[in-house]
MIVEXKOL-999382 format. One line per 2 residues: for each residue x, y, z of N, C-alpha, C. Coordinates in steps of 0.1 Angstrom, whole numbers, plus 5000, padded with zeros to 4 digits. Layout:
N
X,Y,Z,X,Y,Z,X,Y,Z; ...
This chain:
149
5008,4988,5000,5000,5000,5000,5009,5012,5000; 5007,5024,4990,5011,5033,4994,5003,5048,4995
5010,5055,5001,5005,5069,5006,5012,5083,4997; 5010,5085,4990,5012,5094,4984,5001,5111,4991
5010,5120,4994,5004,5137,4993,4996,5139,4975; 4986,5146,4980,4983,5154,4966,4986,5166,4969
4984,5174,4959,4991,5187,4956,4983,5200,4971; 4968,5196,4975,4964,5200,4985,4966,5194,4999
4979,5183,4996,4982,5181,5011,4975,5169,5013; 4964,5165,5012,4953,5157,5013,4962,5141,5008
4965,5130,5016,4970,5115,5015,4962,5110,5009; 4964,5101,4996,4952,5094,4989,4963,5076,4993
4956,5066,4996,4957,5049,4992,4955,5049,4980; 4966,5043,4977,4969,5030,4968,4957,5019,4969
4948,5018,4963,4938,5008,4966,4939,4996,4952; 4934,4984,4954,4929,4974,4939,4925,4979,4930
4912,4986,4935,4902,4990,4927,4907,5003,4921; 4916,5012,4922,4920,5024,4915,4930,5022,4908
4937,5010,4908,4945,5004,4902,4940,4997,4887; 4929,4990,4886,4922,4984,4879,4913,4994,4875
4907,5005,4880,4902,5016,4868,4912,5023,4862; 4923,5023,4866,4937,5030,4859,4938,5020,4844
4940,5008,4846,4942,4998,4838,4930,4995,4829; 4920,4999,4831,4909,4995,4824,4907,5006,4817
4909,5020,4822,4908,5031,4813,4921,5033,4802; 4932,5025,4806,4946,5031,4796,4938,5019,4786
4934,5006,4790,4932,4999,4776,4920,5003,4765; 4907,5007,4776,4898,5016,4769,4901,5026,4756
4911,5036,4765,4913,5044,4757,4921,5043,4747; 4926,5033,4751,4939,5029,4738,4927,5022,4724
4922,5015,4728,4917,5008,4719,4906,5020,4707; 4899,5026,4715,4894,5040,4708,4900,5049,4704
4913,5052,4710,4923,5065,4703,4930,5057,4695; 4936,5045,4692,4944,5039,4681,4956,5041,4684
4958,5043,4699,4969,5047,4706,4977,5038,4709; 4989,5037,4713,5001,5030,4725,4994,5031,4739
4992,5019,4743,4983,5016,4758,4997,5021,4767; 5006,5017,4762,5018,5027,4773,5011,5044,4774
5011,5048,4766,5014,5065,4761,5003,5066,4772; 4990,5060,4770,4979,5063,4782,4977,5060,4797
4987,5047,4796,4990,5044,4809,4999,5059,4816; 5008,5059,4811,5016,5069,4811,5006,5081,4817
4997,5086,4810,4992,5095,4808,4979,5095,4823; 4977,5085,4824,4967,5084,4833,4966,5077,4848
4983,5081,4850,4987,5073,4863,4986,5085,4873; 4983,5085,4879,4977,5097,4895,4989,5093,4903
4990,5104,4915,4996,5107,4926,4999,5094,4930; 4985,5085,4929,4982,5077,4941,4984,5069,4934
4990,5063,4917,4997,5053,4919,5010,5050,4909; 5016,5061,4915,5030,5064,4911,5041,5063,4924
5048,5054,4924,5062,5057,4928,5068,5071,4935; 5074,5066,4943,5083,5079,4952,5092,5085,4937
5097,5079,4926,5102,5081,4921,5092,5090,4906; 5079,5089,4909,5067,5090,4896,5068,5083,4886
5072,5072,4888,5072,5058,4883,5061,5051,4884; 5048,5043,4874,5039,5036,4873,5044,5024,4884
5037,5017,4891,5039,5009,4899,5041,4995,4896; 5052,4990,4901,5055,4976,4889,5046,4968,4894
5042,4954,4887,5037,4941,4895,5041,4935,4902; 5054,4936,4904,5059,4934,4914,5061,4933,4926
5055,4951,4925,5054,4957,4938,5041,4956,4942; 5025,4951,4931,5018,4952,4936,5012,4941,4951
5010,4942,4958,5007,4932,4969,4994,4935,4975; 4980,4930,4967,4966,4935,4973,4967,4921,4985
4957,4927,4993,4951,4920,5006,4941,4918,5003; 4937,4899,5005,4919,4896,5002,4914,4907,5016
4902,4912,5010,4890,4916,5023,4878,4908,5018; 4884,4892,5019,4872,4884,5023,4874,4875,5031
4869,4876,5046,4868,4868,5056,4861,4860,5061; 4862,4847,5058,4848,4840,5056,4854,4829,5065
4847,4819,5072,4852,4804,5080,4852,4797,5070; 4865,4792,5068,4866,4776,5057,4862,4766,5063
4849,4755,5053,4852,4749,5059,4856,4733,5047; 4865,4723,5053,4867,4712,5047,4861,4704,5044
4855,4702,5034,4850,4688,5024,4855,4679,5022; 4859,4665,5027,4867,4660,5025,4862,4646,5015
4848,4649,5015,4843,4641,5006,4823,4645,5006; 4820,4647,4993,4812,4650,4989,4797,4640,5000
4787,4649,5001,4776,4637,5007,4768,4631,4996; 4769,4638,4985,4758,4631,4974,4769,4632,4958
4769,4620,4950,4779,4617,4941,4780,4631,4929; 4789,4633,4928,4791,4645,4921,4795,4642,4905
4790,4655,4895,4796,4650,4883,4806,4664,4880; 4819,4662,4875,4825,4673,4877,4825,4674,4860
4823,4688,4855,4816,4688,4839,4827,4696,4833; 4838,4697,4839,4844,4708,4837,4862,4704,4840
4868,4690,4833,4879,4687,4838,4888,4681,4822; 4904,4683,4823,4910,4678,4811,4921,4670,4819
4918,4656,4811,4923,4648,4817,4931,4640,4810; 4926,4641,4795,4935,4635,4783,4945,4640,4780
4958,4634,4776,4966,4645,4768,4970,4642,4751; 4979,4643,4747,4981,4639,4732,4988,4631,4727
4984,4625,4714,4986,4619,4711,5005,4611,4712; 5011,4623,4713,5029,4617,4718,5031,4616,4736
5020,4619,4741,5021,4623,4753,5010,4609,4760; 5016,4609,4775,5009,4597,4781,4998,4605,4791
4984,4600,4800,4980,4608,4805,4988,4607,4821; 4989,4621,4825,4991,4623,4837,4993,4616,4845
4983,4615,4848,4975,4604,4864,4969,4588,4850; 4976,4584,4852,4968,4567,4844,4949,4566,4852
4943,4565,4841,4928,4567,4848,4924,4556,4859; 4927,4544,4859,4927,4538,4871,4928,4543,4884
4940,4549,4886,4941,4559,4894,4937,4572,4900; 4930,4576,4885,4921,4585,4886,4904,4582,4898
4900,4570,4891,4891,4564,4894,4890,4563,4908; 4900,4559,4917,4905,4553,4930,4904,4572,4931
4907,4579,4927,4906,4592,4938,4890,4595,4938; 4887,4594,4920,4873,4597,4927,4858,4592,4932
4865,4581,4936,4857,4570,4949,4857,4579,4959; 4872,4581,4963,4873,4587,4975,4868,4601,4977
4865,4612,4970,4860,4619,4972,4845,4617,4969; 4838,4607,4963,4824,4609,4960,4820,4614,4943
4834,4614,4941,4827,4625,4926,4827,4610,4912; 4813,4610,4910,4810,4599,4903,4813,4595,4888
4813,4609,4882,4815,4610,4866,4826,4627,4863; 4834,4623,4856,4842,4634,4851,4843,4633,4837
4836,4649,4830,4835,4653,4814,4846,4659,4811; 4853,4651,4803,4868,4653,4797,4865,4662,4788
4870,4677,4784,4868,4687,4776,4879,4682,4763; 4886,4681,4770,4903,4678,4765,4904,4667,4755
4890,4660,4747,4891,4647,4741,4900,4649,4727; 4898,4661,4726,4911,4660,4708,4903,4659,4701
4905,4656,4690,4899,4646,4676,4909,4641,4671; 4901,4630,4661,4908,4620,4651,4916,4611,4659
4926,4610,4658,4930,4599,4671,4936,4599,4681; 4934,4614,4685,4936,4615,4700,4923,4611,4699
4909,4614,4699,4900,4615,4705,4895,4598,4707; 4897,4592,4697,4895,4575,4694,4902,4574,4709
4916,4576,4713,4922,4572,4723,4917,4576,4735; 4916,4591,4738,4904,4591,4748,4895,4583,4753
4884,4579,4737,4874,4574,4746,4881,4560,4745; 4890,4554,4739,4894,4539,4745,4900,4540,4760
4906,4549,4763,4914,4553,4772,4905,4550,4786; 4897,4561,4783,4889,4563,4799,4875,4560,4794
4870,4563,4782,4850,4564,4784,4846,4548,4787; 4854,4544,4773,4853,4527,4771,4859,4516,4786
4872,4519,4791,4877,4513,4804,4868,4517,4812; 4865,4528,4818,4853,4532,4827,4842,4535,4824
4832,4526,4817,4825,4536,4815,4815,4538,4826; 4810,4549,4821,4796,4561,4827,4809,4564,4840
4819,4565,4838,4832,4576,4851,4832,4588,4843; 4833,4586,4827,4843,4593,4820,4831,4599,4807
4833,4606,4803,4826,4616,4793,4836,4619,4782; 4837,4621,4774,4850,4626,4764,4841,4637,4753
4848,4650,4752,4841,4658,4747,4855,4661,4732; 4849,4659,4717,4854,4661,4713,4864,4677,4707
4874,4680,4703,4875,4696,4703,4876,4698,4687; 4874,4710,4679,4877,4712,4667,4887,4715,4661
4890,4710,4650,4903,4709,4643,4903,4723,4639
């Protein structure tokens, strides 16, 4: 966080949110002026988030704090079988998969989760391999979704 004086004295924060309208207006404007998104970044960096030196603030330096405090709590297995619709699990055709789906399987016993929809199926013969891989060895575990050439 920093604290920068404005020209009336007045301390303004460094906040996420003024950071990310800075950044959302240099790309705005860049894209409508036909401009260099630097030239505007440049152009539209404030007191408050410039450097001791008036230097744009690196990423480096940025370090936001969550302000969401919530009690976690641990699931360590689902109460009712889950389908997770949204997982890549195949890889390609020179390549072996990750986790061997057997193993896959054995995890998701253990958590409860009953069917996983492979986005990641390929085509042509990745995708053949997929579904021999996991739909066909397990089936109704495994989904294989094919992708476009």
């Amino acid at each position: 966080m920093r604290d920068n004086p404005t020209p009336s004295g007045r301390r303004l924060t460094w906040t996420r949110r003024g950071w990310l309208s800075a950044a959302g207006t240099s790309v705005v404007g860049a894209a409508i002026g036909g401009a260099d998104v630097s030239t505007h970044a440049q152009a539209a960096a404030t007191p408050q988030q410039t450097g001791e030196k008036g230097l744009p603030l690196r990423l480096t330096e940025f370090q936001p704090k969550s302000m969401l405090h919530v009690k976690e709590t641990s699931v360590p297995r689902a109460r009712f079988p889950v389908i997770d619709f949204h997982t890549h699990v195949s890889r390609r055709r020179a390549q072996r998969p990750a986790v061997p789906p057997a193993e896959l399987v054995k995890t998701m016993d253990a958590v409860n989760l009953h069917t996983m929809v492979n986005l990641t199926g390929g085509s042509g013969e990745d995708f053949a391999a997929a579904v021999k891989d996991f739909d066909r060895a397990f089936p109704r575990r495994f989904v294989s979704m094919t992708e476009p050439t």
